[in-house]
Phi, psi and omega in degrees: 000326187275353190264355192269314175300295189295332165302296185335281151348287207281300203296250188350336177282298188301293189310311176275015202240301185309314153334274201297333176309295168343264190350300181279332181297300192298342207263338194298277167006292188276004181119340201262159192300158150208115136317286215223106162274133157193168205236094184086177178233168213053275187275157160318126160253307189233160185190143182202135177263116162238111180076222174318344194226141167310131166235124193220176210215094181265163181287352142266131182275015209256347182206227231162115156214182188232170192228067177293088182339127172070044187277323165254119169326335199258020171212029175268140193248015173214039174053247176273350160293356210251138179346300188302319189316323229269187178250137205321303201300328150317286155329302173322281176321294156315347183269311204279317207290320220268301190293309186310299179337295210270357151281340191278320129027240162342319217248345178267332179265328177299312179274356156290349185278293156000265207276354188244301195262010172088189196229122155245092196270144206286175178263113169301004177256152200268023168260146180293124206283286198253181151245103200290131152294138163094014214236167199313305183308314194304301171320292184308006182114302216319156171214177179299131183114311189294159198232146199234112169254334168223172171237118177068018182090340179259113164306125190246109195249002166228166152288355179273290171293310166328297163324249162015282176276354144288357157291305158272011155252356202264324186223103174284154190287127153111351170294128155312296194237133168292152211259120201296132199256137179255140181275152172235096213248173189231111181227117184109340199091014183223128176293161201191134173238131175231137185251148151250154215221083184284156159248179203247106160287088208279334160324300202265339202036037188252169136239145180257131177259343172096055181216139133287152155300155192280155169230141119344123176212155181221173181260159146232156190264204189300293146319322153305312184303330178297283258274303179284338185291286166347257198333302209281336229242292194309321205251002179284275184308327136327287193297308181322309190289338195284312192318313191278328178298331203261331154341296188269353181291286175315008200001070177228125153284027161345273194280032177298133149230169195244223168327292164307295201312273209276016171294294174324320212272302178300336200255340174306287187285329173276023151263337152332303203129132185325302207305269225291341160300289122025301203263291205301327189285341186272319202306321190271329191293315159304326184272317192274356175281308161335308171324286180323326184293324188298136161315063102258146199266140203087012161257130150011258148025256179316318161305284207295356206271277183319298193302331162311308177309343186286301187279340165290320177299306205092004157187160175329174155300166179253153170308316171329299173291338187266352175275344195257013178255304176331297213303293175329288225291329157298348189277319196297299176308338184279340187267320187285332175286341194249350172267329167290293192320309185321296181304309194295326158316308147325299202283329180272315175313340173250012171054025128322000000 
């Protein structure tokens, strides 16, 4: 419980701290006032004034704003400094920088992963790297190391072949639930048998025992690392948009998750290890850049939407319009936040 808070904490911290940086650099960059740089919401834990601006730490960790003067016309106070003052294309550049972050982000920790811990490519052989605690294998005895020679009586001489047959002996066509399997694993220079008890992942439509593959591992140099961060951040980011195309074609949030899903999630991948914590923080960071992008308003987006509609017209929006357009788009997040909470509720009471 305390490594699922604290990961959580540090992936959700990193991830806001970089977002509102965008945010705040550029708005200084263009001339405009910030009151308050800050990092989570509600009451003050630290707070320190330096020169015009706040910089403070609130007691919740979940998000992140910046208190940029003169975000609503009728109540700015800081004259030709205030957000409304600035010219539309200005005003763009600060709305855009938080999501542009959070791409830039991914492409700053892969090569750091890259270039400090090397490139680890799986093992095409059936011994096990990790073993998730508390998950079927880990309960059965299994440990990190062991080579897996048969499954269910059937000899496995890859991982590939290892998958393969616990899919199909764990769960046989016309079985409801899976069926507990015994491993025949070699640990040591001594064969050893275990039985296990997979679950059915309804995520995944796999069923799973809590085990990884063994890796490979090699050094990179410098230039590779760049090289590969580019590649891996650019090829992230493919797969999330065909995942949101295919989302919006079925108009299904199955697979939304909210808080929870990624409290879990985090506390999951940091039993691992620093790298794949690492790898999971650029993985949300590329997702909350995407997000932020949608036309919707109180999103990014949506903010970048109006200001197009601005520079086409040549003047604003009426305050009138922009409250009823804020108002939709918070009506909207809240319903898309109680359909993830829901699934992350679902998914931890059905063991999904």
């Amino acid at each position: 419980m305390v490594l699922t808070i604290v990961s959580t904490i540090f992936v959700i911290g990193l991830l806001v701290l970089v977002h509102e940086l965008g945010h705040f650099v550029t708005a200084k960059l263009t001339g405009m006032r910030v009151d308050e740089f800050a990092i989570g919401f509600g009451p003050k834990l630290i707070s320190l004034r330096r020169g015009e601006t706040v910089y403070s730490l609130r007691a919740v960790p979940l998000g992140g704003f910046n208190d940029i003067a003169g975000m609503r016309p009728d109540d700015n106070e800081a004259g030709e400094r205030g957000y409304c003052e600035k010219p539309v294309s200005s005003r763009m550049v600060v709305i855009l920088a938080g999501s542009v972050m959070n791409f830039v982000l991914p492409v700053v920790l892969f090569f750091g992963i890259f270039f400090f811990a090397g490139v680890s490519t799986p093992n095409p052989e059936p011994v096990l790297g990790t073993v998730l605690a508390d998950k079927p294998a880990a309960l059965a005895g299994v440990q990190d190391g062991d080579r897996v020679l048969a499954v269910d009586g059937v000899p496995v001489s890859s991982w590939q072949e290892f998958t393969q047959v616990l899919q199909q002996e764990a769960l046989p066509e016309g079985a409801s639930e899976p069926a507990a399997l015994p491993l025949l694993l070699e640990r040591g220079g001594e064969q050893l048998q275990v039985t296990v008890q997979p679950t059915y992942d309804k995520q995944t439509q796999r069923v799973v025992i809590g085990v990884m593959s063994s890796l490979n591992h090699r050094d990179v140099g410098l230039i590779e690392s760049v090289q590969m961060a580019f590649q891996k951040t650019g090829a992230i980011m493919l797969m999330m948009l065909e995942a949101l195309y295919r989302l919006i074609l079925e108009l299904s949030g199955a697979e939304l998750s909210g808080p929870i899903g990624i409290a879990q999630m985090a506390g999951e991948v940091a039993q691992m290890g620093i790298v794949p914590l690492l790898n999971f923080a650029a993985f949300l960071s590329l997702n909350l850049g995407i997000i932020n992008l949608f036309p919707l308003p109180a999103l990014d987006g949506g903010h970048f939407v109006t200001l197009c509609v601005e520079a086409v017209r040549g003047k604003p929006l009426s305050p009138k319009a922009l409250y009823y357009i804020q108002n939709v788009g918070v009506a909207l997040i809240i319903l898309l936040m109680i359909l993830a909470t829901t699934n992350d509720l679902v998914r931890v009471f059905t063991g999904g």
